[in-house]
Structure formats: C-alpha cells, structure tokens
C-alpha positions as CSV (number, residue, x, y, z in Angstrom):
1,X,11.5,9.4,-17.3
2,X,8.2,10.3,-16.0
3,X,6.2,10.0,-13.1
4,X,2.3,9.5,-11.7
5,X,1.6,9.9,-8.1
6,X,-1.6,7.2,-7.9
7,X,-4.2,8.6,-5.1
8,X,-7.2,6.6,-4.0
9,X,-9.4,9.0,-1.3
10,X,-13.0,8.9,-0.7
11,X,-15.8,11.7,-1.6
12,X,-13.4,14.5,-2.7
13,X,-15.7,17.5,-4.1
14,X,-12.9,17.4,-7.2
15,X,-9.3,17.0,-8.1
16,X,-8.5,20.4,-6.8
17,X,-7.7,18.3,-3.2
18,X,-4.4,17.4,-4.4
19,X,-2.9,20.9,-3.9
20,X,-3.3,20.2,-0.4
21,X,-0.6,17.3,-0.2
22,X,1.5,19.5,-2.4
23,X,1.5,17.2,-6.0
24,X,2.9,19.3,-8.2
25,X,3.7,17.0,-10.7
26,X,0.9,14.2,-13.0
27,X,-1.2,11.9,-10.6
28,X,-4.2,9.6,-10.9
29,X,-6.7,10.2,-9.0
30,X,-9.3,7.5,-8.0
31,X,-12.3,9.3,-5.7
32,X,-13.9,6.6,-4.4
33,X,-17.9,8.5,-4.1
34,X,-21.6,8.2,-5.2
35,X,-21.3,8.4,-9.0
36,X,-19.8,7.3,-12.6
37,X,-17.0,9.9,-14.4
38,X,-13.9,10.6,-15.8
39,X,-11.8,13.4,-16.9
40,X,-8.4,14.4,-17.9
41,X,-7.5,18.3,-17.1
42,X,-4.0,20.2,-17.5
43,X,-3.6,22.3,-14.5
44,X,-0.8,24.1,-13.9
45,X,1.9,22.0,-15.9
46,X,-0.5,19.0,-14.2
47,X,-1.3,16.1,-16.3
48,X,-4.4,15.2,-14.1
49,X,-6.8,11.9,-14.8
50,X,-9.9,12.2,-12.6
51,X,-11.6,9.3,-12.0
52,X,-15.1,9.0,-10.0
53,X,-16.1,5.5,-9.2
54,X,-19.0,3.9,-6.8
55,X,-16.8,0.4,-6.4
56,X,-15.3,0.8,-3.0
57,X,-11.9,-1.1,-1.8
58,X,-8.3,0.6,-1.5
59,X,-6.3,-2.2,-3.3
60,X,-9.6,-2.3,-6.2
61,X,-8.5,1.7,-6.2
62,X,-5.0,1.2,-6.9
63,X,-5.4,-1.0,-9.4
64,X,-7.4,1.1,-11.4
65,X,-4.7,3.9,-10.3
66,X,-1.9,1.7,-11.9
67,X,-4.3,0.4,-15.0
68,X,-5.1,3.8,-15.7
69,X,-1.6,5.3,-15.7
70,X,1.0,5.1,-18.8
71,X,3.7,6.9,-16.4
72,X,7.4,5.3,-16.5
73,X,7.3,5.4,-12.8
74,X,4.8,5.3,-10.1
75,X,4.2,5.9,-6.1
76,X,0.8,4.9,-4.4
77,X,-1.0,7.9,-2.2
78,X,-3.3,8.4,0.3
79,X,-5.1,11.4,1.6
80,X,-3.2,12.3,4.3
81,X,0.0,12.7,2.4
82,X,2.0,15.7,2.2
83,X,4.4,16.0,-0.2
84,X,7.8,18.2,-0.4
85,X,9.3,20.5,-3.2
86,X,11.2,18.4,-4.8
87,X,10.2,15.2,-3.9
88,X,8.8,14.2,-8.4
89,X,13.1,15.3,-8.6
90,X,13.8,13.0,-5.4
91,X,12.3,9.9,-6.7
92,X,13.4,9.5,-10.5
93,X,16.7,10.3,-9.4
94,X,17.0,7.3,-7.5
95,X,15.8,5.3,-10.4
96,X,18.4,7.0,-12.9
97,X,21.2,6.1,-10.3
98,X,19.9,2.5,-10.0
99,X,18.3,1.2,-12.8
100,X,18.7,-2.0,-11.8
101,X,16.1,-2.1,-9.3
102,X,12.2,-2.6,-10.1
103,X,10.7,-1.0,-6.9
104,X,12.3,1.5,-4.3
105,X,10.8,2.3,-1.3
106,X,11.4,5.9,0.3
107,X,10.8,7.7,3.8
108,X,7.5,9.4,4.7
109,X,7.6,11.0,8.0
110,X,4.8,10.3,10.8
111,X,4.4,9.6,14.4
112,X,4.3,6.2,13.7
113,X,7.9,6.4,12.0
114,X,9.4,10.1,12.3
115,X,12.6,8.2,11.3
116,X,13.3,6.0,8.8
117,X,13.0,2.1,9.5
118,X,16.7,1.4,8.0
119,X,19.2,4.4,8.6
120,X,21.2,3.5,5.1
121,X,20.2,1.7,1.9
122,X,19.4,-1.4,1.2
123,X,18.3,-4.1,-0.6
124,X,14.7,-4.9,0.6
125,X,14.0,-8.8,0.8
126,X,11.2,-11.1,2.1
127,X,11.7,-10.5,6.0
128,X,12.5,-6.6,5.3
129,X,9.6,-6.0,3.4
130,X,7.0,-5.9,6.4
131,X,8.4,-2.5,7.6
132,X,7.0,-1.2,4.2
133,X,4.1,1.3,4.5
134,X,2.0,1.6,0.7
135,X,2.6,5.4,0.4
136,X,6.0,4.3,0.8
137,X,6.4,2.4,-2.4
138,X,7.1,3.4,-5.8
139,X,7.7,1.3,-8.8
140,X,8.7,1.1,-12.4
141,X,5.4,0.5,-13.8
142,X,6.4,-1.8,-16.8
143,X,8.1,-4.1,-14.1
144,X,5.4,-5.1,-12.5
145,X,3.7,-5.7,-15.8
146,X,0.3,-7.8,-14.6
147,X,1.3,-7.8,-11.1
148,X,-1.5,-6.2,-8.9
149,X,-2.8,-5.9,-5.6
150,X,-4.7,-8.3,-3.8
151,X,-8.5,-6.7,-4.2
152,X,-9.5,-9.3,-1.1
153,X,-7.9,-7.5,1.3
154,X,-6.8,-3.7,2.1
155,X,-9.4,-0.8,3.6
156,X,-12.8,-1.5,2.7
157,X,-12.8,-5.2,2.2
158,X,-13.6,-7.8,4.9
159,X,-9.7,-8.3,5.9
160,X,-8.7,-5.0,6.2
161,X,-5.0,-4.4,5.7
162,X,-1.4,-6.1,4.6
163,X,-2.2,-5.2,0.5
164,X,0.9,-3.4,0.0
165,X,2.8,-6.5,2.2
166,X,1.3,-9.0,-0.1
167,X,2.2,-7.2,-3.3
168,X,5.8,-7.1,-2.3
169,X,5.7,-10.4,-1.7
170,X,4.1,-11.1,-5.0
171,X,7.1,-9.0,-6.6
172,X,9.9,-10.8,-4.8
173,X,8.2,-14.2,-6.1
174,X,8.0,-13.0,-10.0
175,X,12.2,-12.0,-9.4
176,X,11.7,-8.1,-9.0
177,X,14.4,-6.4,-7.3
178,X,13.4,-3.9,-4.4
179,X,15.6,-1.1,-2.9
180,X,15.2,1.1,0.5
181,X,16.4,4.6,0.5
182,X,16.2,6.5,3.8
183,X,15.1,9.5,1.5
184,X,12.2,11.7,3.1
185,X,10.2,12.8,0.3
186,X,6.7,13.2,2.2
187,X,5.2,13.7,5.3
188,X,2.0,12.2,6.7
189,X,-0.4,14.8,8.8
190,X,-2.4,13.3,11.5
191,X,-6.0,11.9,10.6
192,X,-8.2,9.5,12.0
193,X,-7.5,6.3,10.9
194,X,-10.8,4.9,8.8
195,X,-9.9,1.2,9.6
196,X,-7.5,1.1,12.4
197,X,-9.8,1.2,15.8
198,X,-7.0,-0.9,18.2
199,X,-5.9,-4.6,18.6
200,X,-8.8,-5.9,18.8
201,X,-10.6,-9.0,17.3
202,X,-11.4,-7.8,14.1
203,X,-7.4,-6.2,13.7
204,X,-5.9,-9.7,14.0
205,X,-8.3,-11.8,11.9
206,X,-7.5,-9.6,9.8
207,X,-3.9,-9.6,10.3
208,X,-3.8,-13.5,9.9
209,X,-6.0,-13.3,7.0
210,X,-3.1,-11.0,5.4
211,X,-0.5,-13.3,6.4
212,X,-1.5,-16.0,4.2
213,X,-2.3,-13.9,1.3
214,X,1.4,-13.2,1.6
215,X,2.4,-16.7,1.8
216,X,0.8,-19.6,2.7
217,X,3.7,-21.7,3.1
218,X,5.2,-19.3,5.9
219,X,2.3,-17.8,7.6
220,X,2.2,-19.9,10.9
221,X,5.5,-18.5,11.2
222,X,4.3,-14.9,10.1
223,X,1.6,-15.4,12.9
224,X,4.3,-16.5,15.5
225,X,6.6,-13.8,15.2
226,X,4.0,-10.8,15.0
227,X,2.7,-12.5,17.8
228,X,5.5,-11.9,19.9
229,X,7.3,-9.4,18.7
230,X,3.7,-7.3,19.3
231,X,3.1,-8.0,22.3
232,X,3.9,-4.9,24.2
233,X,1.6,-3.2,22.1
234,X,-1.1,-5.7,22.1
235,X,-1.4,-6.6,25.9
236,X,-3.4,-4.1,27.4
237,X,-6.3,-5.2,24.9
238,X,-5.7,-9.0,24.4
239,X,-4.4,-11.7,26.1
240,X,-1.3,-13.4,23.7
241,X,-3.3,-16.6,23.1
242,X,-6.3,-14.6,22.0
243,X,-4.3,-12.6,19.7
244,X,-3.1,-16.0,18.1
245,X,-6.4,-17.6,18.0
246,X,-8.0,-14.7,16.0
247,X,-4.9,-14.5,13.5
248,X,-5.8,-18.7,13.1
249,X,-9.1,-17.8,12.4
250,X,-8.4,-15.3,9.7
251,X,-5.9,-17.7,7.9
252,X,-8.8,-20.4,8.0
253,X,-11.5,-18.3,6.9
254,X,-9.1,-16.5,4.0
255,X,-8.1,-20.1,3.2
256,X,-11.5,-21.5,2.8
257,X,-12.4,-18.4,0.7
258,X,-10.0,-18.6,-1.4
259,X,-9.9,-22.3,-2.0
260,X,-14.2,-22.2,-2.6
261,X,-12.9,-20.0,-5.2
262,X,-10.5,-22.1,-7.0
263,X,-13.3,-25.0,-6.7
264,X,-16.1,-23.0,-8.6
265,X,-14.0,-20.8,-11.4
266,X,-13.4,-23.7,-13.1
C-alpha cells in the first residue's frame, strides 16, 4: 500500500519546500505561481511530481493533486503542515487494520484544536463531519473514484471555505464509509491565515454559501445551528441577526449561481 501526501501552496521557488513540513515519503505538489511546468524527480527515496500552474483556487488544486496521483492512499496538505517521523507508517496502518473504511480522518495539532475533536474512534457521519479540518483527511484514492471537490468554493474563489465539508458530504451521499482516529500525525505552525480576516460579512456569505453546497435540503438548518452554536465567537463583530442574514444571502446567491448554470449547460 502506498501513499501521496497532495500539497497545494502558492509561489514556492521549487519542491525543495517540502522538507520543511517534514514529507519524507511521495507527494504531489501543485504550486499555484506565474507559469506553465511539470516535473517528476526522485529525491531521497522521494517519488516527487512538481506541478507549476497559473489557475488559482485550493479545491481546483486538489483536484489536480488527486487527478495527478496513482497512490493507493492519499492525505490533502497545506503549507503550514508539519509532519512527524512516522506519520507515512501512522496512516496506512490504520487502513491495513480497517479496510473497511473509504476515508479516515486523523489529528493535526494547532491552537485551534491542540486536542483532538473526539477523544476515541469513531465512525464519522453527516453531523460529525463539520469538525473535519482538509489536512485532516485522507482517503483511499480508488474509493472516491470521480468524486471531487467542489472548484466553487474553497480559498481563492468568491465563497471562500467549507470544500473539504462538502466533499465529505458528497462521500457520505455516494455510501463511503469514514472513520476518526484521534491519531496525531502532524502539527500545524502558526501562519497568517490568507482568507480568514474575522466574522465579518464576507466570512458568513461565505459560510451560507458552503452550507448549501453541502446540502441544500438541510442548510436552513446548517445556518441555524452555526448561528447559535457561534455566537460567542461571533458577537463582538456582528449582531446574531446580521450573522443570519449574510449566511441567507450566500445561500441565495450560490443558489442562483448554480441554478443559471444548470439553465445554460444544456
């Protein structure tokens, strides 16, 4: 069993960046920058695919991460991620001992979540999978098969997180089976966020906008319930029926979007 750690960054000078977060193992690398290339490199027992691209978009990044992988098993990155020794060990471990599931989500430390969110292991359904953090999440890549992430929304689109929510989601649809282990196999070193700039307008329209890509059906209820169960965090910065309001108008406008979309494709 083999595994690709999938990276997506912006403007590395070369692949030589992942020794810094400690990949010891293959990985993909997509550098989101200002030109066209591709290479594939052995370094140090490293099966490395370097890809430059000018298209721009984090869940556009991982799909091209995934596409271009032919790993048994894979785990999204980011550039803030700092693996341990081990961790390639850690990971297909988990996968021997339950081969049953399709996805397993592990722990990577931060200050956001220095512990992990369930303290045993578990089976991960629709109203656990929110606690789910994309660096998190690994996956058998031949289970997901033409399941992808949703290129309309993550960093660098107009609605600006909740990919790796909605992909879950899209998983637990098609009948995948997803499994927590409270196994640390990275930390995350502190960086400033390039999307994240408070609870402000433009969080929660963005925020409502990933609710319904998640589920349509549900995602007045997703709004309700983040709604309140945020607002401690939120309430310094916006009033609770402002931070509802802007979640509405993200649904809407992602709604309209996507249904313009299905008028005109035909």
């Amino acid at each position: 069993m083999t595994l690709d750690v999938l990276l997506s960054a912006m403007h590395l000078e070369d692949y030589h960046y992942i020794d810094s977060l400690n990949i010891t193992g293959n990985c993909i690398v997509i550098n989101q920058c200002d030109k066209e290339n591709r290479m594939t490199v052995t370094d140090a027992g490293r099966h490395i695919t370097y890809i430059e691209t000018t298209e721009r978009g984090l869940s556009r990044s991982r799909n091209s991460a995934i596409d271009h992988s032919q790993a048994d098993v894979c785990i999204f990155c980011d550039n803030d991620v700092e693996y341990l020794p081990g961790y390639e060990q850690m990971i297909l471990e988990e996968y021997e001992k339950h081969p049953e599931y399709d996805i397993i989500i592990f722990h990577v430390e931060s200050e956001i979540n220095p512990v992990p969110c369930y303290p045993s292991p578990r089976k991960i359904s629709y109203l656990t999978s929110g606690k789910a953090i994309s660096y998190e999440i690994s996956f058998k890549r031949a289970s997901i098969n033409h399941i992808r992430l949703n290129e309309r929304i993550g960093a660098g689109t107009k609605y600006r997180m909740g990919e790796e929510n909605a992909f879950l989601y899209e998983c637990l649809r098609k009948g995948l089976k997803i499994y927590y282990v409270p196994k640390k196999i990275a930390k995350l070193r502190y960086e400033a966020s390039t999307w994240y700039t408070g609870f402000n307008k433009d969080f929660f329209i963005a925020r409502g906008a990933s609710f319904y890509a998640m589920t349509s059906r549900y995602s007045l209820v997703l709004i309700a319930q983040y709604a309140v169960r945020k607002y401690k965090l939120y309430r310094g910065e916006l009033s609770f029926f402002n931070a509802v309001s802007y979640m509405l108008e993200g649904r809407k406008s992602y709604q309209q979007e996507v249904s313009h979309e299905n008028i005109y494709s035909g």
